[in-house]
ZAFILO-21732 format. One record per residue: residue in three letters; x, y, z of N, C-alpha, C in turn. Coordinates in steps of 0.05 Angstrom, whole numbers. Atoms other than C-alpha are relative to their C-alpha. Last residue first. Layout:
BEGIN
SITE residuo    n_u    n_v    n_w   ca_u   ca_v   ca_w    c_u    c_v    c_w
SITE     Ala      X      Y      Z      X      Y      Z      X      Y      Z
...
***
This chain:
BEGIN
SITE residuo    n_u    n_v    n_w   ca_u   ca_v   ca_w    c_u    c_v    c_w
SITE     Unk      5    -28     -2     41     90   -114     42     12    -18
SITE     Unk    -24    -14     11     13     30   -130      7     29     -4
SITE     Unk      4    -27      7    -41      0    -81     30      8    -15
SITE     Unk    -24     -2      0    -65    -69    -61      7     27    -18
SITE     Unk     -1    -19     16   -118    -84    -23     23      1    -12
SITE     Unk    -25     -7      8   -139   -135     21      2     19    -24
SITE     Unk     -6    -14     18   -200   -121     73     30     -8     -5
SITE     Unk    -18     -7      0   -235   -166    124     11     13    -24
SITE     Unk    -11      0     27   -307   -172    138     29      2      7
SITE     Unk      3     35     10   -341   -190    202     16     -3    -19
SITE     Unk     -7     18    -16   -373   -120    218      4    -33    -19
SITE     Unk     29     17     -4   -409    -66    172     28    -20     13
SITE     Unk     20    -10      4   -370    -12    127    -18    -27     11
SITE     Unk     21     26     -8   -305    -22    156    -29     14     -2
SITE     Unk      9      1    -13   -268     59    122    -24    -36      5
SITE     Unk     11     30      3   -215     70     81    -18     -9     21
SITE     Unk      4     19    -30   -207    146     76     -6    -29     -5
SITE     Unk     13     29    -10   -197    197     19      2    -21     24
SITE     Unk     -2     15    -33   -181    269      6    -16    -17     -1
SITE     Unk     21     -3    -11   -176    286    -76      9    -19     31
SITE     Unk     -5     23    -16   -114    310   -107    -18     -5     22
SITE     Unk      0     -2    -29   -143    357   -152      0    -17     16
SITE     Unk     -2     18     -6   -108    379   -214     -6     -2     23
SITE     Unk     28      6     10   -122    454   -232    -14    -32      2
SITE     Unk     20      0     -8    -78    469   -175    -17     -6    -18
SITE     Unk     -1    -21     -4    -11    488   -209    -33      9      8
SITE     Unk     14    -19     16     -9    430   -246     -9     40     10
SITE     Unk    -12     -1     34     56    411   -225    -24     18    -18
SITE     Unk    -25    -31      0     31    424   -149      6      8    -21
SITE     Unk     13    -24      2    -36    373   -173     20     29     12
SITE     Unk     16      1     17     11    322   -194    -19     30      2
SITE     Unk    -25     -2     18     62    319   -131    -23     15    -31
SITE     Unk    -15    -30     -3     -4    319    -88     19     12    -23
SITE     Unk    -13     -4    -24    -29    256   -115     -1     30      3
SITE     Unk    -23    -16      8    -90    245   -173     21     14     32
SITE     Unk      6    -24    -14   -125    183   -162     24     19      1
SITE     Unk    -27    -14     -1   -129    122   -202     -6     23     15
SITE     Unk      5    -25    -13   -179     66   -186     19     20     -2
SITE     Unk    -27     -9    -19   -170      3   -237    -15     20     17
SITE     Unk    -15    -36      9   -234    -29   -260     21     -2     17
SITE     Unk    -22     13     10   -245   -111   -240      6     27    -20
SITE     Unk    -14     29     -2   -319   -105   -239     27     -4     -9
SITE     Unk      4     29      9   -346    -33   -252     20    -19      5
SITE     Unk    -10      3     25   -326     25   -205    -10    -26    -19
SITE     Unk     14     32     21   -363     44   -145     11     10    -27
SITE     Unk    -13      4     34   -322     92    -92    -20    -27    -13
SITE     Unk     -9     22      2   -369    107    -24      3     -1    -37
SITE     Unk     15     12      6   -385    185    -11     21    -34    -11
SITE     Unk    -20     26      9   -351    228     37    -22    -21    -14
SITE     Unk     11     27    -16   -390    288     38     11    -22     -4
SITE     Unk     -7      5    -22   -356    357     24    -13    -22     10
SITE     Unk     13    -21    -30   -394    386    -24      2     -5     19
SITE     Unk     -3    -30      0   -340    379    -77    -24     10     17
SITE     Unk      4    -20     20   -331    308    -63     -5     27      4
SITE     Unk     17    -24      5   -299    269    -14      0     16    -15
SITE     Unk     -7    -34      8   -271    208    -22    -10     13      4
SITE     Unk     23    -19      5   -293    135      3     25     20    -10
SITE     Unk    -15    -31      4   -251     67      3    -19     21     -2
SITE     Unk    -18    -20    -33   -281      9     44      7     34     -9
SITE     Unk     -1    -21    -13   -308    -50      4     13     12     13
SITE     Unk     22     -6    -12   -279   -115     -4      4     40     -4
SITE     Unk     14     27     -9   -226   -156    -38    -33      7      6
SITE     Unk     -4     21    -27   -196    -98    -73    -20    -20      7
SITE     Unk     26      8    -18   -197    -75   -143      8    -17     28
SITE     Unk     11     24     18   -129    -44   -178    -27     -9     30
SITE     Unk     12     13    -16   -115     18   -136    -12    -17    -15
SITE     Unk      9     30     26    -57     57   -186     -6    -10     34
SITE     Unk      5     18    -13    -33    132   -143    -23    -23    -22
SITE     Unk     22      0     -7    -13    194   -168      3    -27      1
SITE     Unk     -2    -13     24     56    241   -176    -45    -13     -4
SITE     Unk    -16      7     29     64    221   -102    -15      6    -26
SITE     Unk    -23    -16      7     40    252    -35     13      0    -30
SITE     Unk    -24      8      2    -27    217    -25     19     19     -7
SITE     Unk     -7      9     26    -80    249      9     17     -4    -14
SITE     Unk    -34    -15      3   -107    234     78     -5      8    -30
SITE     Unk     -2    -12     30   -167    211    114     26     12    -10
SITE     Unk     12    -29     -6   -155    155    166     -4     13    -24
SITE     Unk    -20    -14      7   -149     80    138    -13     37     13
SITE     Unk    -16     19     17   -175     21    169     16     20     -7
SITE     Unk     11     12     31   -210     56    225     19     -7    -15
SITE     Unk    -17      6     22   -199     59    295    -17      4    -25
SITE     Unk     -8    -28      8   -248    104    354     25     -5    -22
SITE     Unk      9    -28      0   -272     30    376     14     21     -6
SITE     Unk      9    -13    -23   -240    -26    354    -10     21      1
SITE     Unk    -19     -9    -15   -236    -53    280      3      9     22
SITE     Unk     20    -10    -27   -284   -113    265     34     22     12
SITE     Unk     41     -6    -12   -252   -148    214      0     15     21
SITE     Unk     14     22    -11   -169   -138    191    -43      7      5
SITE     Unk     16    -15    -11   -151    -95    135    -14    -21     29
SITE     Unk     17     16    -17    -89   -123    103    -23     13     28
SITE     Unk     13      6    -31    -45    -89     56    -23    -15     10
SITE     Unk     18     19      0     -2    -96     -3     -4      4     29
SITE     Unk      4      9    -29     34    -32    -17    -15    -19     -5
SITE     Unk     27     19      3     69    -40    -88     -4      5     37
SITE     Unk     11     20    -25    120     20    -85    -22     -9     -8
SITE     Unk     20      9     11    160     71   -137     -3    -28     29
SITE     Unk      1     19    -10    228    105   -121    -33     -9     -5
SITE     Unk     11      4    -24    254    157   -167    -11    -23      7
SITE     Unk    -23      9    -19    306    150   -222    -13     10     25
SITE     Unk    -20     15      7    262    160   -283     18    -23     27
SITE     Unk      0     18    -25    203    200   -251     19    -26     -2
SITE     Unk     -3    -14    -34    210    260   -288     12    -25     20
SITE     Unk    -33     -1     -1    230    220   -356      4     10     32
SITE     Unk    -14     13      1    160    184   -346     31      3      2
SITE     Unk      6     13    -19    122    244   -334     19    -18      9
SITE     Unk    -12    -25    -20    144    283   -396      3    -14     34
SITE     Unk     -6      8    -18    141    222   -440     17     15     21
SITE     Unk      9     24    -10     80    236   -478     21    -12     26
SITE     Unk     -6     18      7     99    307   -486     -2    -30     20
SITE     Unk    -17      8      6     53    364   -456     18    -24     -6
SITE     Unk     -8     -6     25     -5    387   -466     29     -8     -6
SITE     Unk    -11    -20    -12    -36    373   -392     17     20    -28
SITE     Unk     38    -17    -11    -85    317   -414     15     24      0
SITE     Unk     20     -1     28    -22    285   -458    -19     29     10
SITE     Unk    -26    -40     13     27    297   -394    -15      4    -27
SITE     Unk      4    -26    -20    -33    252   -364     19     19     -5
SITE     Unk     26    -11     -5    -41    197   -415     -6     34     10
SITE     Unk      1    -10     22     28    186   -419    -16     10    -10
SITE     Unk     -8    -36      4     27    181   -343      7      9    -26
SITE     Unk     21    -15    -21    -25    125   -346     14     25      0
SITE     Unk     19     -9     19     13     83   -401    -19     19     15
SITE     Unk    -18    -13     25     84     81   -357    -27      7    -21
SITE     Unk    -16    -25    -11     41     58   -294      9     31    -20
SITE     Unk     27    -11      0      8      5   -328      4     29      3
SITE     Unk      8     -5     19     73    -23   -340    -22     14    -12
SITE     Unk    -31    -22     11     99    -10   -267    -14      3    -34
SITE     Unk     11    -29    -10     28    -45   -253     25     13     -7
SITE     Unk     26    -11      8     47   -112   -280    -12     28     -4
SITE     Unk    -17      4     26    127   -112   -253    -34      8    -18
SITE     Unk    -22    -19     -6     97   -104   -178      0     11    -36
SITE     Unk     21    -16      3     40   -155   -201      7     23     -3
SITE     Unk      4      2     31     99   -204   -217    -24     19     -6
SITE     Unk    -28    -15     14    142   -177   -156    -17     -2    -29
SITE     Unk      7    -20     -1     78   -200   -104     15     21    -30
SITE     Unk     37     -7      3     65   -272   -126     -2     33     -2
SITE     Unk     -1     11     29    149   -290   -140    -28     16     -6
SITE     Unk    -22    -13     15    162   -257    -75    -13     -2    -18
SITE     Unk     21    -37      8     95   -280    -43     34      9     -6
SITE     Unk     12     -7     30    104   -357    -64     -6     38      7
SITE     Unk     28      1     12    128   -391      1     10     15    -23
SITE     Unk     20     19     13    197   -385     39    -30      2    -17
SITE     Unk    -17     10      1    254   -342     66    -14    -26    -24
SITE     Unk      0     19    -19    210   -285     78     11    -16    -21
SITE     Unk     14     25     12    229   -229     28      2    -21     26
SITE     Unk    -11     25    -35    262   -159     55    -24    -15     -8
SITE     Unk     26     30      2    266   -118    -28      7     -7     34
SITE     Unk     -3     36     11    337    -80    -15    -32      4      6
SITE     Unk      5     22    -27    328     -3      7     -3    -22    -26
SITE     Unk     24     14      1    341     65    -43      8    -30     23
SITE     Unk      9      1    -25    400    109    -47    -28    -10      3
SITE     Unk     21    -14      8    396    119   -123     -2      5     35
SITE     Unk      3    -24     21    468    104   -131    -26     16      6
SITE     Unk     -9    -20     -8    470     51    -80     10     32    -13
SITE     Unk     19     -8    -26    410     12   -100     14     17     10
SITE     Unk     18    -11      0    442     14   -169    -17      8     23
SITE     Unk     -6    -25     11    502    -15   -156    -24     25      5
SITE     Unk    -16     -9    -27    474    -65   -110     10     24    -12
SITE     Unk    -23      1     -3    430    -83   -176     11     15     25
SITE     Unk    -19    -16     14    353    -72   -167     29    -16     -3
SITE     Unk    -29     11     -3    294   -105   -153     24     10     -7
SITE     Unk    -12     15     16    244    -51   -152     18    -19      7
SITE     Unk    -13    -21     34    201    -34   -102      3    -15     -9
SITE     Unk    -16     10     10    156    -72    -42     16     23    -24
SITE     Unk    -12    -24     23    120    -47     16     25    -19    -14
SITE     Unk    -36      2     13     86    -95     60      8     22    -24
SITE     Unk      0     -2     32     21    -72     96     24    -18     -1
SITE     Unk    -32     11      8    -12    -86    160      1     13    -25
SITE     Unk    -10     23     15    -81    -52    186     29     -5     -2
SITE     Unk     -1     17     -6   -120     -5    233      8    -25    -21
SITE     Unk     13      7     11    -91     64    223     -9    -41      8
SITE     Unk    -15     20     30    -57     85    272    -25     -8     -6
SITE     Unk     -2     35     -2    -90    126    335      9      0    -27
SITE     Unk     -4     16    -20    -76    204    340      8    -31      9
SITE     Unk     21     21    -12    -78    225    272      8     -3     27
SITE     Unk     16    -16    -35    -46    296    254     -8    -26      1
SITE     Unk     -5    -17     -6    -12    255    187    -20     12     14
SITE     Unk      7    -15     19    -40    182    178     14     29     13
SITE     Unk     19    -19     -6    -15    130    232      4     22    -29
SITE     Unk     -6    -26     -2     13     69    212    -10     14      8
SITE     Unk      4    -15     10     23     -8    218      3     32      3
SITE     Unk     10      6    -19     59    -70    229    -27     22      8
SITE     Unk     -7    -17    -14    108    -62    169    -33     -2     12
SITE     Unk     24      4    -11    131   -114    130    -11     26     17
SITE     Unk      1     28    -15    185   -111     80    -23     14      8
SITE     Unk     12     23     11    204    -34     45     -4    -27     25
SITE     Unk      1     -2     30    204     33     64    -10    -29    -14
SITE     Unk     21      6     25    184     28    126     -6      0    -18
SITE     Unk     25     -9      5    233     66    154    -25      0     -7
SITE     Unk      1     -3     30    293     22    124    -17     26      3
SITE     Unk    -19    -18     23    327     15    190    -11     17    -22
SITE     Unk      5    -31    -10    261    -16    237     22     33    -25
SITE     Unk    -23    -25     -7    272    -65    192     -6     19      9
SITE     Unk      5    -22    -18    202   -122    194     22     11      2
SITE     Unk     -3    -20     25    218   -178    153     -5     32      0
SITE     Unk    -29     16      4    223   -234    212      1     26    -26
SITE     Unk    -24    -19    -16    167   -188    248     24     -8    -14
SITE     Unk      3    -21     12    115   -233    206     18     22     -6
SITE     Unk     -5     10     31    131   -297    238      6     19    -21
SITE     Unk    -29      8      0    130   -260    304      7     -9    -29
SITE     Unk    -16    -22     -2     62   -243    284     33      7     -3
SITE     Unk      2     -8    -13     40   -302    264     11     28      9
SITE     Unk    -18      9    -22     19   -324    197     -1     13     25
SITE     Unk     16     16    -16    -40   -308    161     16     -7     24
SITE     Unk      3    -18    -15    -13   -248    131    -29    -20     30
SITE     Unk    -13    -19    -11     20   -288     87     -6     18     33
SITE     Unk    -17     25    -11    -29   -331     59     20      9     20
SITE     Unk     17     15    -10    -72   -267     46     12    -20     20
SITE     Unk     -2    -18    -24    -15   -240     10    -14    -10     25
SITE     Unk    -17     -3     -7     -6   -298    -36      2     21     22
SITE     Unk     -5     24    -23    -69   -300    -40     15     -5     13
SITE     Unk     12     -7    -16    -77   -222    -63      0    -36     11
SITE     Unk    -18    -11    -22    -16   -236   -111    -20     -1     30
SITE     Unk    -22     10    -17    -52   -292   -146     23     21     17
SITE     Unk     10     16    -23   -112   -253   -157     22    -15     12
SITE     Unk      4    -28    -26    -76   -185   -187     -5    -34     22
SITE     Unk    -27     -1    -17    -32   -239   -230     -4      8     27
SITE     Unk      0     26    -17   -108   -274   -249     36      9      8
SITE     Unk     18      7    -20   -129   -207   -273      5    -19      8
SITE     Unk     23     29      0    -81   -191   -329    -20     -4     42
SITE     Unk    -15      8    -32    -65   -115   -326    -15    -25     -5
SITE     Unk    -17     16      4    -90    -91   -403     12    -21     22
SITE     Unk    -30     -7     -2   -122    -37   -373     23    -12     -4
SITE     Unk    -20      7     25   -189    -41   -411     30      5      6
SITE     Unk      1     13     17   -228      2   -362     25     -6    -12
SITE     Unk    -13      5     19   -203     58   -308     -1    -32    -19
SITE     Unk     -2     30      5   -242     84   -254     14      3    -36
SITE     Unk     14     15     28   -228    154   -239      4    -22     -4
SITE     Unk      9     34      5   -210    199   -173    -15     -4    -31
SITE     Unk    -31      8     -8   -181    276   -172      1    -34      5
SITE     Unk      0     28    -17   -253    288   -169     15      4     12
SITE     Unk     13     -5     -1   -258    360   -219     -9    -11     34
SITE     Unk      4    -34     -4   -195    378   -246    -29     -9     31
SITE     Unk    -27    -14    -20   -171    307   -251    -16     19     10
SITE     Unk      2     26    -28   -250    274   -276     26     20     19
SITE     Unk     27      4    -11   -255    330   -331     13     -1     26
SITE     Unk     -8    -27    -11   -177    321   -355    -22      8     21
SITE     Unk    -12     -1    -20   -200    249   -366     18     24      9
SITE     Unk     16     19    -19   -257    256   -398     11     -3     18
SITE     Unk     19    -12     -9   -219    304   -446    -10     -3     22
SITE     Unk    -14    -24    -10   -164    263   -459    -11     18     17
SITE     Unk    -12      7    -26   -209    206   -474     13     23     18
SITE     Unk     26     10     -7   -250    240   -532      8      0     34
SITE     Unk     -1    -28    -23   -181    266   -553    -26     -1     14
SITE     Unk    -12     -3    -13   -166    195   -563     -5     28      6
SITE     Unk     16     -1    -27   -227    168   -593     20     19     22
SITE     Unk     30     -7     -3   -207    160   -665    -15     12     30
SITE     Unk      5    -33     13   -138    160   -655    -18      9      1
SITE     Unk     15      1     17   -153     93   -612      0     26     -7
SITE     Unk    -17     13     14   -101     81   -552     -8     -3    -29
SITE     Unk    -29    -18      6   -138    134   -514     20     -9     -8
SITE     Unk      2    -16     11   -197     88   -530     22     22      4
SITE     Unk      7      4     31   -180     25   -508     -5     29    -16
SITE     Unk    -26     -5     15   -157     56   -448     -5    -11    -21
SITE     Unk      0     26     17   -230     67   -426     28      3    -18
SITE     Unk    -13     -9     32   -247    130   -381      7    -38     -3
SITE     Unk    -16     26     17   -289    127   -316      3      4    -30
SITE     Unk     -4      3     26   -311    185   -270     10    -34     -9
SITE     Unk    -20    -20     10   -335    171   -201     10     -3    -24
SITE     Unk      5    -25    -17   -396    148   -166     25     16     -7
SITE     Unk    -25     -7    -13   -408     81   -210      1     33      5
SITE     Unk      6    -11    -31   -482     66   -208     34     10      2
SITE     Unk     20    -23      6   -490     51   -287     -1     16     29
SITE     Unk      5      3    -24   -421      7   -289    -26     23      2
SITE     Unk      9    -18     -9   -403    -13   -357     -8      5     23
SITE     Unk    -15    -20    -16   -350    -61   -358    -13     14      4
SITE     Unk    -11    -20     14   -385    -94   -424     15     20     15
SITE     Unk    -26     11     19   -390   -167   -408      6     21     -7
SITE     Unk    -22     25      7   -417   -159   -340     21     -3    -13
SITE     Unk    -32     -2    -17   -448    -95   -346     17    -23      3
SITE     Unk    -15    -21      9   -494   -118   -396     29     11     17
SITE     Unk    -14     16     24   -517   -180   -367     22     27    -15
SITE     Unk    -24      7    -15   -531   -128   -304     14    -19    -15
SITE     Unk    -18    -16    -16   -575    -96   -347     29     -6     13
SITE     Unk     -7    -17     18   -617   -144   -375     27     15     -1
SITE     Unk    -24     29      1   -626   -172   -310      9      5    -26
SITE     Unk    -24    -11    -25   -653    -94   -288     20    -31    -15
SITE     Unk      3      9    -31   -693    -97   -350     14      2     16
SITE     Unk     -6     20    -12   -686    -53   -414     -3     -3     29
SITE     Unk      0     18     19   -714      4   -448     13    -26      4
SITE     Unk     15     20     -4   -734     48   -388     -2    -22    -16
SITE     Unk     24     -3     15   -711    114   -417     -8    -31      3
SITE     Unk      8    -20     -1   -658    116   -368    -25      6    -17
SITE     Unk     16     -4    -26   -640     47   -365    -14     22      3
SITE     Unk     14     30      1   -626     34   -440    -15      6     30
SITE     Unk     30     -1      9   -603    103   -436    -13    -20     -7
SITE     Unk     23    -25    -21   -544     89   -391    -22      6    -11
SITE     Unk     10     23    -19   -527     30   -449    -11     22     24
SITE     Unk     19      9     15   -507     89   -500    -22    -20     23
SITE     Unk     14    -17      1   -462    129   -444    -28    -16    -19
SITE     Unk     10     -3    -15   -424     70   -438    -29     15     11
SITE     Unk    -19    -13    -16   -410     51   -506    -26      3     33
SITE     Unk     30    -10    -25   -448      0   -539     16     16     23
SITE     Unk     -5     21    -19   -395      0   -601    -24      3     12
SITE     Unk    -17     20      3   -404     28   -669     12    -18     20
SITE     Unk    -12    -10    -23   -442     89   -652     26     -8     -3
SITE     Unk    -21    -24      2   -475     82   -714     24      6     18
SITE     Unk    -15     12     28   -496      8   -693     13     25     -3
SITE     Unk    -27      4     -5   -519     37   -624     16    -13    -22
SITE     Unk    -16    -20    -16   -563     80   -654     24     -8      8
SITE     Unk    -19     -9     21   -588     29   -705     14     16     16
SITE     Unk    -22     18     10   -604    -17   -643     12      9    -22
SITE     Unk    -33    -21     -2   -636     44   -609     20    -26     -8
SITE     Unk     -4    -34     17   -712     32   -640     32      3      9
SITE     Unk     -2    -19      0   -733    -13   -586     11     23     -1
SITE     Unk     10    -10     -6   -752    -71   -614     -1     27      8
SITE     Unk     19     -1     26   -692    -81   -646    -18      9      5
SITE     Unk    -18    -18     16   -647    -76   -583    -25      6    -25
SITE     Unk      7    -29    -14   -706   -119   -548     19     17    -14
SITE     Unk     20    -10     -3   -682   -172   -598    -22     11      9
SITE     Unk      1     -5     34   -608   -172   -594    -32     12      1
SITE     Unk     14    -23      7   -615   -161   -519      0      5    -29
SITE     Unk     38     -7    -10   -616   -231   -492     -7     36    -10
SITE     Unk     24      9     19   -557   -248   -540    -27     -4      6
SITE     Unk     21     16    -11   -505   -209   -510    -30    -10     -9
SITE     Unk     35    -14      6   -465   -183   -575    -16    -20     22
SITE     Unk     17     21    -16   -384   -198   -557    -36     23     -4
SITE     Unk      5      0    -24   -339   -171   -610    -25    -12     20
SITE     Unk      8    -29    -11   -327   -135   -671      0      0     20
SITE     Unk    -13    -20      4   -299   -193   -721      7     25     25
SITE     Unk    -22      9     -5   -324   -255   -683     20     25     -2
SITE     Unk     -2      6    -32   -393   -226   -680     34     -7      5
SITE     Unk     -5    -28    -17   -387   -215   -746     13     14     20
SITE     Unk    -22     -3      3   -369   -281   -767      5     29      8
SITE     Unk    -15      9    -14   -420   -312   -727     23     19     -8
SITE     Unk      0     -7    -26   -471   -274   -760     23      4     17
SITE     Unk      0    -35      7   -456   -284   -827      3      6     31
SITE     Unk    -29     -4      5   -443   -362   -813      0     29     -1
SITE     Unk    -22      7    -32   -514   -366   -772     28      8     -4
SITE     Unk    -25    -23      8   -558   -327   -835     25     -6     24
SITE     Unk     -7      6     34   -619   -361   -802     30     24      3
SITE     Unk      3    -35     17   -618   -358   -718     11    -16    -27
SITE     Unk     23      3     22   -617   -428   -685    -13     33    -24
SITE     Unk     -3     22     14   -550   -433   -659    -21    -14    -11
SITE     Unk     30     -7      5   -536   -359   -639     -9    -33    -16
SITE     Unk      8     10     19   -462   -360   -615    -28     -6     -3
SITE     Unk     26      9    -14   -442   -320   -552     -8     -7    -33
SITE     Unk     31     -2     22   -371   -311   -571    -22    -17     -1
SITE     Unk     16    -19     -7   -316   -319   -519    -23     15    -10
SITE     Unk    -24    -22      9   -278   -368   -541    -16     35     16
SITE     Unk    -22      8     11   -342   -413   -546     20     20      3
SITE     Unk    -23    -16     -7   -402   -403   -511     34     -8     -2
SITE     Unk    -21     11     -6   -469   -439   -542     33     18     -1
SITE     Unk    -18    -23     -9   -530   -413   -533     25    -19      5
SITE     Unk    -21     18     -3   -595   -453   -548     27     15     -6
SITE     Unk     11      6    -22   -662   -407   -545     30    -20      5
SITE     Unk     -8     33     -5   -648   -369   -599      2     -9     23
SITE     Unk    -39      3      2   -692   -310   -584      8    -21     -6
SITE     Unk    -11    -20    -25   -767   -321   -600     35      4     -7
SITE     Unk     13      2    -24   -773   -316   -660    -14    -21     16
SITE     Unk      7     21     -4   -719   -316   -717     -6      8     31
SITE     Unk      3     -1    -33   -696   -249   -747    -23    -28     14
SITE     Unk    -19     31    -10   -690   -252   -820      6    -11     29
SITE     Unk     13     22     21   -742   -201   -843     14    -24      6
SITE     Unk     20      4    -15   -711   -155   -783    -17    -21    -15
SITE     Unk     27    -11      2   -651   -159   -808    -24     -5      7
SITE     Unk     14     -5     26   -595   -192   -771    -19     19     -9
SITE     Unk     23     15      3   -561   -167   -706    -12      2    -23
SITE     Unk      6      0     32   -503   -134   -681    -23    -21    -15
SITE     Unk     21     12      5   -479   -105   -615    -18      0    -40
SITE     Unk     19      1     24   -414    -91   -599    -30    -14     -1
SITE     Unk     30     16      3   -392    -86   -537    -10      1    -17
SITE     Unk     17    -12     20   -320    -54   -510    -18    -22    -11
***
């Protein structure tokens, strides 16, 4: 979220301040009058990029977005839309504010369905997006960002090894439930998809694994992707629990309708690996759609994922920088009784050379 806030216009020092100093995260103004007022604002409410203070002023929608009280998404789309800012402008904006003006599928902001004020706002937006997508980018998810990056090295590192190396975690037993697994084919496909994964759950107690009938964790012996993958694992489970409170919300019913459902069922981090250049008549992922209640796609390395929309064209996912991807499963749209729509998607090498990691909670 983005506040924007700026002296009066009788107090307004021209040109911009020209000396910019970034502290904590507040873009400090270090030749502007009224500096302690300012600052303390700014400190109060939030980050004010300081190339559009005065274009904001200029043009007329700096009280707009003052009422507003943040620079919501929708406010900043008419910056572009009525031509009131630059493209560099722009992309300053998205930066620090998440907004994304090209993204191709809904997006809601958990800041705000954690904000009375805003929450049936959210609800809404995100009933919309289910009914409509069955995909939505997801702002402000609390998920730290340097666990997602250290798991994706840790994977990375991993999937560097050799095959055989690989195979050491490989149970034909489990089903592929959990450890390594070499890869898959999508339902009716012919060829497999072209990548690796690992599947991880919970850690459990022996008790517990044999109560629920569930599969051990299979960990290589050495390195950092236990410790790398379990702490992202543990990340997203939390994310998890605020996403279906959300969604028995959208649906009317109690916050922890979802959560008691899925109490003592099985839960999975896939971490996969997309290699470059896939052979002819492969692709990374065929089209499918998931089976489970719904599916957490924190940002991958690269391009790839599409969906198809309601006229049938598979179009390429864009979310802002370091959004989640959620998508509504099967399980989800049976409960709803179809108004929920678990949208068909595909992972598809969009151009040679590249490789894809991803990591997906289902």
């Amino acid at each position: 979220v983005v506040f924007f806030v700026h002296p009066k216009s009788e107090d307004r020092v021209d040109p911009v301040p020209q000396c910019i100093e970034r502290t904590g995260g507040v873009q400090k103004f270090a030749n502007a009058t009224r500096l302690e007022l300012l600052e303390e604002r700014l400190i109060d409410l939030g980050l004010a990029p300081y190339s559009m203070m005065e274009h904001l002023a200029e043009s007329g929608l700096m009280d707009r977005l003052i009422d507003l009280g943040r620079a919501s998404p929708e406010a900043m789309k008419r910056l572009k839309e009525e031509n009131l800012a630059s493209e560099k402008v722009l992309k300053e904006l998205e930066k620090i504010s998440g907004a994304d003006f090209d993204a191709t599928i809904p997006v809601v902001d958990m800041n705000e369905y954690l904000n009375p004020e805003t929450k049936e706002k959210f609800l809404s937006e995100l009933t919309q997006a289910c009914k409509e997508v069955g995909f939505f980018g997801v702002v402000n998810t609390s998920v730290n960002i340097e666990i997602l990056d250290a798991g994706y090295k840790a994977l990375e590192n991993f999937c560097a090894r050799s095959l055989e190396e690989k195979m050491e975690i490989h149970d034909l037993r489990v089903n592929g439930q959990r450890g390594y697994i070499p890869g898959e084919s999508a339902k009716g496909e012919e060829l497999g998809d072209f990548k690796e994964f690992l599947h991880v759950g919970r850690e459990l107690s022996d008790e517990e694994i044999e109560r629920r009938h569930f599969w051990k964790n299979i960990w290589p012996e050495d390195g950092s992707l236990k410790e790398e993958l379990y702490n992202l694992f543990l990340a997203l489970e939390e994310h998890k629990v605020t996403i279906e409170s959300a969604l028995a919300e959208a649906i009317g019913m109690p916050k922890d309708f979802f959560t008691n459902m899925t109490a003592d069922g099985d839960v999975l981090l896939r971490a996969s690996h997309y290699p470059a250049n896939p052979p002819k008549g492969r692709i990374w992922g065929a089209e499918h759609t998931d089976i489970d209640l719904f599916t957490i796609l924190p940002r991958a390395t690269a391009k790839g994922l599409q969906v198809k929309n309601k006229e049938g064209k598979w179009i390429d996912i864009k979310v802002p920088e370091n959004a989640f991807i959620i998508n509504v499963g099967d399980m989800l749209e049976n409960i709803t009784n179809g108004e929920f729509h678990s949208g068909l998607h595909r992972v598809i090498a969009d151009g040679e050379g590249y490789e894809r990691f991803s990591m997906v909670h289902f």
